[in-house]
N, C-alpha and C positions, 0 to 999 in steps of 0.2 A: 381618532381611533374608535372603532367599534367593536363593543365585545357582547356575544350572546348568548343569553343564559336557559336552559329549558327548563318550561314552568310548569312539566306534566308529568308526575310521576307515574311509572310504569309498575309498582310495587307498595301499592300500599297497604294490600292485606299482608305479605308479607312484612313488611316492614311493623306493624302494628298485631303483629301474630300473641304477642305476649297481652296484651290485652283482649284480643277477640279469646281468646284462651281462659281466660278469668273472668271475662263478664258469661262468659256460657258456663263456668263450673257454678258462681253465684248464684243463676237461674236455675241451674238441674240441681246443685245437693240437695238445698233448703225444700225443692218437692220429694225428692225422690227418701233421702234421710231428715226430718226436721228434726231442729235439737235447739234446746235452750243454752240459756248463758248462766249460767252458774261463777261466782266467788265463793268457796269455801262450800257453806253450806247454804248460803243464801241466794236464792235465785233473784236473777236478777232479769231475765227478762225470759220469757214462756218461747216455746217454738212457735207459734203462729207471729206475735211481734218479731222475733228475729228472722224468720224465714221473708216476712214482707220486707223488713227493711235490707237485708241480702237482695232479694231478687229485685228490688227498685234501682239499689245499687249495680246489680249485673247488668240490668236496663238502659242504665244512662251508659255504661265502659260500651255496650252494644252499640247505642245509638251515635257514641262519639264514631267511634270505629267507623258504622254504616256513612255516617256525614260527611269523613275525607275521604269513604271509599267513591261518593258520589259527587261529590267536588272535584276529583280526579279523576274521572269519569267525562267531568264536562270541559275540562281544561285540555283534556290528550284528545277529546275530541276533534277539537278547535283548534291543536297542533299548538296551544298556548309559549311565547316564550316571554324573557324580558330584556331589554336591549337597554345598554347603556351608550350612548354617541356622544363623547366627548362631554358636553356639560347636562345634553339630556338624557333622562330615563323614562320608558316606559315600560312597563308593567298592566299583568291583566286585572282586570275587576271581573270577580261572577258575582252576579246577579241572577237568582231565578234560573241559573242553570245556564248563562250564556253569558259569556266571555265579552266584554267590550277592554278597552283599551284606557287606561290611565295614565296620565304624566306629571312630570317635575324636574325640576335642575337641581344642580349639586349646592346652590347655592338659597334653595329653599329650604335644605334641612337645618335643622337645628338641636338636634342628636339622634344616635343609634345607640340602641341596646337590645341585648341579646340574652334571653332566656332560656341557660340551658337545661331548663328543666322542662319545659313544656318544646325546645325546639323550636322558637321564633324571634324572627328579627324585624323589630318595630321601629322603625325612622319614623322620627317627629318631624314635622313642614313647621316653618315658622308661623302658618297661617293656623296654627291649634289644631292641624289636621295628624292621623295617628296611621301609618301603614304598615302594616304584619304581611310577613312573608314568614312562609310554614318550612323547617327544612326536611318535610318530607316531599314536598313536591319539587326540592330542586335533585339534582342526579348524585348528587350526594352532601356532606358537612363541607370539604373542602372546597367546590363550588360556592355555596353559601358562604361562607368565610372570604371568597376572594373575590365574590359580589360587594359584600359590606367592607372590605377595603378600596374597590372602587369607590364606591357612595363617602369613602373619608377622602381620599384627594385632593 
């Protein structure tokens, strides 16, 4: 039996809208109003320290954003999927922006766990190796979910 899974999401500024949204207000307040951190009556840090550690912060929410939006970029190029056949799997690897091909059998893992806070499902290989699969590149949660019920059979 072969089942196949597509590995290119078509929505990922969508999908990640609530972030791109918060790392650009972190960036523009802190210039546009600066304001300090006050307890009571005691300051506790001045607008220029808060203002930089805000916008370093809005910086990275950006830069995560821009990084799956260009990882999915290179994967829907490439028409990326991942294919489960019976005992093997393959799966894409990016590299440097180009897709090659990765494998393993059902019978080189040695567990699955699934982070629903960050969205990823990491299968351990018996050989100490670690694979993350992101679920915004697959077409949705329930895809993802009946991927990683495969990989338990």
């Amino acid at each position: 039996m072969k089942q196949t899974f597509s590995y290119c999401s078509k929505s990922v500024l969508k999908d990640n809208m609530t972030e791109l949204a918060i790392g650009i207000a972190l960036v523009v307040v802190p210039i546009v109003y600066p304001f300090g951190i006050k307890i009571g009556a005691t300051r506790i840090l001045g607008p220029v320290p808060t203002a930089i550690i805000l916008i370093l912060v809005g910086l990275y929410m950006l830069f995560k954003v821009f990084n799956k939006y260009r990882q999915s970029r290179a994967l829907a190029a490439q028409n990326c999927s991942i294919t489960v056949e019976d005992e093997k799997i393959t799966y894409p690897i990016l590299k440097k922006g180009t897709a090659t091909e990765g494998s393993f059998t059902k019978s080189d893992i040695s567990g699955l766990n699934y982070d629903q806070d960050n969205g990823i499902l990491t299968v351990a290989l018996n050989n100490g190796e670690a694979i993350k699969f992101d679920v915004d590149f697959f077409e949705s949660l329930d895809r993802l979910k009946e991927f990683a019920e495969l990989l338990k059979k």
